[in-house]
C-alpha positions in Angstrom: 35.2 46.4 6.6 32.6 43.7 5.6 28.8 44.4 4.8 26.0 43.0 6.3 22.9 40.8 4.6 19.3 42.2 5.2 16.7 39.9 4.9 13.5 42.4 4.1 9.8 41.5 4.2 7.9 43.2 1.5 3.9 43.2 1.7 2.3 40.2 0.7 -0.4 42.2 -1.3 -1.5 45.7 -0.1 1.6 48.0 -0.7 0.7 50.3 2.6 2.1 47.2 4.5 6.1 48.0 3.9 7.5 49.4 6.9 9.6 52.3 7.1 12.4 50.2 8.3 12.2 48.1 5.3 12.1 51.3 3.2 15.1 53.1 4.7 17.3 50.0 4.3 16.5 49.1 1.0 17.3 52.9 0.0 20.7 52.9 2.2 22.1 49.2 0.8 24.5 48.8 -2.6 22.5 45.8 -3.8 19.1 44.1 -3.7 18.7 40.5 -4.5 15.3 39.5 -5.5 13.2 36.4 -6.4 12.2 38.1 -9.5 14.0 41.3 -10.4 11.2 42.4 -12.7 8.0 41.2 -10.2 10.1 43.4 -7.0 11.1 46.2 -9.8 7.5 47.2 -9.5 7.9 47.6 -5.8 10.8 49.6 -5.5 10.0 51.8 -8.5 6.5 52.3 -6.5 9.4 53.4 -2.9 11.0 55.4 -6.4 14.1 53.4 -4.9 17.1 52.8 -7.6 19.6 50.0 -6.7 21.5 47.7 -8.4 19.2 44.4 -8.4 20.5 40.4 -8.6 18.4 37.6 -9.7 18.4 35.4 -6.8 15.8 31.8 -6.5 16.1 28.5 -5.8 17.5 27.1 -8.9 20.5 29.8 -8.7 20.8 30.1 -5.4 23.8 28.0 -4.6 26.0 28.8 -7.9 25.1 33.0 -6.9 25.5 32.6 -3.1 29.1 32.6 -3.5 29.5 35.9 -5.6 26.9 37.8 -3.0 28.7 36.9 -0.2 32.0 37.9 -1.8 30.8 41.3 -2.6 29.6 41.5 1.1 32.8 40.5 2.3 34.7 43.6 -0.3 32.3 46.3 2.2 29.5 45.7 0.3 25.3 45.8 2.3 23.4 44.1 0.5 19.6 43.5 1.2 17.3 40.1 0.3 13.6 40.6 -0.7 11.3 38.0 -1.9 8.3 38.1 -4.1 5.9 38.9 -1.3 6.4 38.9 2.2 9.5 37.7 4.1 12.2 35.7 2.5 13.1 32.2 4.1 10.1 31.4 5.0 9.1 29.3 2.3 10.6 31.1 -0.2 14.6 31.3 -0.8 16.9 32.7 2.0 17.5 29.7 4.4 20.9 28.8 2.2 22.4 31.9 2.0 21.3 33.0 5.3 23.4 30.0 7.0 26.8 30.7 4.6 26.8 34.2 5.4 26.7 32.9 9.0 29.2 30.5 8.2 31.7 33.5 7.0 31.0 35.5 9.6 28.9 37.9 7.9 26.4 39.7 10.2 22.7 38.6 9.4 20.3 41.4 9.4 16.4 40.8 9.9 14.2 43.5 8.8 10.3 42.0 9.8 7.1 42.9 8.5 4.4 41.0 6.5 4.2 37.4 6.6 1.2 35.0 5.0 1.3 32.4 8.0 1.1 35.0 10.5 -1.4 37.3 8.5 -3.9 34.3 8.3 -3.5 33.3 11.7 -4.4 36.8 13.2 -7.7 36.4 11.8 -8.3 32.2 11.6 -10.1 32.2 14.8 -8.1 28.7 16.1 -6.1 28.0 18.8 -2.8 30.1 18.0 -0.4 29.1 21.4 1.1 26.4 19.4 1.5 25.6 15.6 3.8 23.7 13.6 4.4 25.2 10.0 4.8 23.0 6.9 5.0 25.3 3.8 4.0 23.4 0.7 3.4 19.9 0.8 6.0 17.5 -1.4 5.3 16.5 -4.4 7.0 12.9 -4.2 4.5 11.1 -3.4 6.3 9.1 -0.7 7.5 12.2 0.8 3.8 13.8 0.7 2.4 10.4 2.3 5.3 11.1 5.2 3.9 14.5 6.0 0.1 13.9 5.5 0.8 11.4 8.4 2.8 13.6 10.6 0.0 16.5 10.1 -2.5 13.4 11.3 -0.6 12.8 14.2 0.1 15.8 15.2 -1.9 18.0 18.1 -0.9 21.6 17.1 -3.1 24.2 14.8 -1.2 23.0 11.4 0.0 25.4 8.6 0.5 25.1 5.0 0.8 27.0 2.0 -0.7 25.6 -1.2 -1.5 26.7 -5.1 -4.7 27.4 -6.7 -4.4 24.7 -9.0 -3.4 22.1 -6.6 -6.2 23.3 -3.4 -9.0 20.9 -4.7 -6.5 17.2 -4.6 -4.8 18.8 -1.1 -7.7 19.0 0.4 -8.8 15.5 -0.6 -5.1 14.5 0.8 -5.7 16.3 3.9 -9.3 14.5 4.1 -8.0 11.0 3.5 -5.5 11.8 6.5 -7.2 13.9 9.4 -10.6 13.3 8.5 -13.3 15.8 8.9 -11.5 18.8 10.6 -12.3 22.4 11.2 -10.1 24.7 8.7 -9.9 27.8 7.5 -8.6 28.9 4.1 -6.9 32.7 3.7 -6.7 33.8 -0.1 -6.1 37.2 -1.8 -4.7 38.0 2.2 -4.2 42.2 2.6 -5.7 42.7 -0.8 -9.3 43.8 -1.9 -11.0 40.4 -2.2 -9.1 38.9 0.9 -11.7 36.2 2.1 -11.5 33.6 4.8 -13.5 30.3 4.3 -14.6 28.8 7.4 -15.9 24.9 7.9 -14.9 21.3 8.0 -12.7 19.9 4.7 -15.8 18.8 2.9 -17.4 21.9 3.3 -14.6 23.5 2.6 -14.3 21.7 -0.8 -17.6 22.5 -1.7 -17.5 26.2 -1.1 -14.3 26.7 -4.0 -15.7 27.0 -6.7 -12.5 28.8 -9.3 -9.6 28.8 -6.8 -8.0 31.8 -7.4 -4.5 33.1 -5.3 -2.1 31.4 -3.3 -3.8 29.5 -0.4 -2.9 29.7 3.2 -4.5 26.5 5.1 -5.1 26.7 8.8 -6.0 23.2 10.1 -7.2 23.7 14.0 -5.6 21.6 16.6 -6.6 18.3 17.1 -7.0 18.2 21.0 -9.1 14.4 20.4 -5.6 13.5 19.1 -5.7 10.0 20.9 -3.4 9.1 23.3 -5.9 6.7 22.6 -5.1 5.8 18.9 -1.7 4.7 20.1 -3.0 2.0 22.7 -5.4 1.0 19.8 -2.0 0.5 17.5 0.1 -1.2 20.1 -3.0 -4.0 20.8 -2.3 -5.2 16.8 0.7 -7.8 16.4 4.2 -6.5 15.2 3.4 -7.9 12.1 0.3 -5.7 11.8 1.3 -2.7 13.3 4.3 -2.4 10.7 1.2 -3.3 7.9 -0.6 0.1 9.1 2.5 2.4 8.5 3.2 0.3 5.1 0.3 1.4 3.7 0.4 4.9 5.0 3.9 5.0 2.7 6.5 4.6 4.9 9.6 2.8 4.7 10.9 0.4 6.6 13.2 2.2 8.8 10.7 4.7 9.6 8.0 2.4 10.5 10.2 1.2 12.8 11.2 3.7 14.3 7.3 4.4 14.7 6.6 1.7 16.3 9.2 2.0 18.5 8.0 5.2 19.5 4.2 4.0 19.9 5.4 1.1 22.1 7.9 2.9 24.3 10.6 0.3 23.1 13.9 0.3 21.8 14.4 0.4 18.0 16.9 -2.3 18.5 14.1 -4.8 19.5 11.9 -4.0 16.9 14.8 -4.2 14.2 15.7 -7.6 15.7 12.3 -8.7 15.5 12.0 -8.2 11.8 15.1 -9.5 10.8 14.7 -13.1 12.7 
């Protein structure tokens, strides 16, 4: 009889945040993979839980997958933990989640803490719809790709983002949205949690020695403007792609933007630039 896969959050700080849930199964299953055997070791010595552990991340994670899933398949349950909070979000997961599903394997999710949601609770901005982005690319064309669909974009926006990199994201998120309210969420469920309220340049002269993973909350942009797209669609062809060029896009995307902005096929728009 086959096992099953538990994906378990762990807390994302405070160590009161485990559930019992996520106790009981990681005392009843055969194996626990891990991020970082020795980083969750301290956890589950903590629960004074024994279990075999596997080193599982994302530059393993595809040649390891195969072996887990095997010894689920031979009756084996076997539960996934992350270094803090709940694995696939952001963190590895999503590849074995979808081969186990593949092979039939039952899926298990065992909730509990999560950053995103954690920083939200307490953010203060509109929380009935937000789009999620984890951390930003570092390919710069990539990066340029997001930073414009976080400007276009009307929900309360989400992202993750290192000390060491907070200061030049914020100056990205600047360039792109403009002044906007934010909130930052640091140290989140531990003793020197703080939340840093005010526009980006505020914001950016508040941190003083970034410390901790960030969580950025960027509040919806209800001003979005329908209007911005009539101002785009007034400029020639030839100037509307220019605005997306500079932006970073490439050429297939920009046309597919504009075909969007003007409520035309991408056909026409192809056909225009190729004559």
């Amino acid at each position: 009889m086959k096992g099953k896969l538990y994906i378990v959050a762990t807390p994302i700080g405070n160590l009161d945040d485990i559930t019992l849930r996520a106790i009981n199964t990681l005392k009843q299953v055969d194996i626990i993979i891990a991020e970082d055997t020795r980083h969750s070791l301290k956890l589950l010595n903590h629960l004074e839980i024994t279990k075999p552990l596997i080193s599982y991340h994302r530059h393993n994670e595809e040649e390891k997958t195969d072996m887990i899933l095997n010894k689920i398949e031979e009756g084996n349950n076997i539960a996934l933990i992350s270094d803090a909070g709940t694995p696939v979000i952001s963190d590895p997961g999503e590849f074995i989640v979808k081969e186990a599903l593949e092979r039939n394997i039952d899926v298990v999710p065992i909730p509990g803490a999560c950053a995103i949601i954690t920083a939200l609770m307490a953010a203060g901005v509109n929380t009935r719809s937000f789009t999620f982005y984890g951390f930003l690319s570092l390919n710069k064309k990539i990066r340029n790709k997001e930073l414009e669909q976080i400007r276009s974009n009307r929900n309360t926006i989400i992202l993750y983002e290192a000390p060491h990199k907070i200061i030049n994201t914020l100056k990205d998120l600047e360039n792109y949205v403009g002044d906007r309210k934010i909130v930052l969420a640091r140290e989140l469920t531990k003793i020197h949690e703080e939340f840093i309220r005010g526009t980006i340049e505020e914001i950016q002269e508040k941190i003083t020695t970034p410390k901790g993973e960030y969580v950025i909350i960027i509040d919806e942009n209800s001003d979005i403007d329908t209007n911005e797209e009539n101002e785009l669609n007034k400029l020639t062809l030839e100037e509307h792609f220019e605005y997306y060029k500079k932006i970073g896009l490439d050429k297939k995307d920009i046309i597919k933007k504009i075909a969007k902005d003007r409520n035309v096929p991408k056909n026409e728009i192809y056909q225009h630039f190729i004559n």
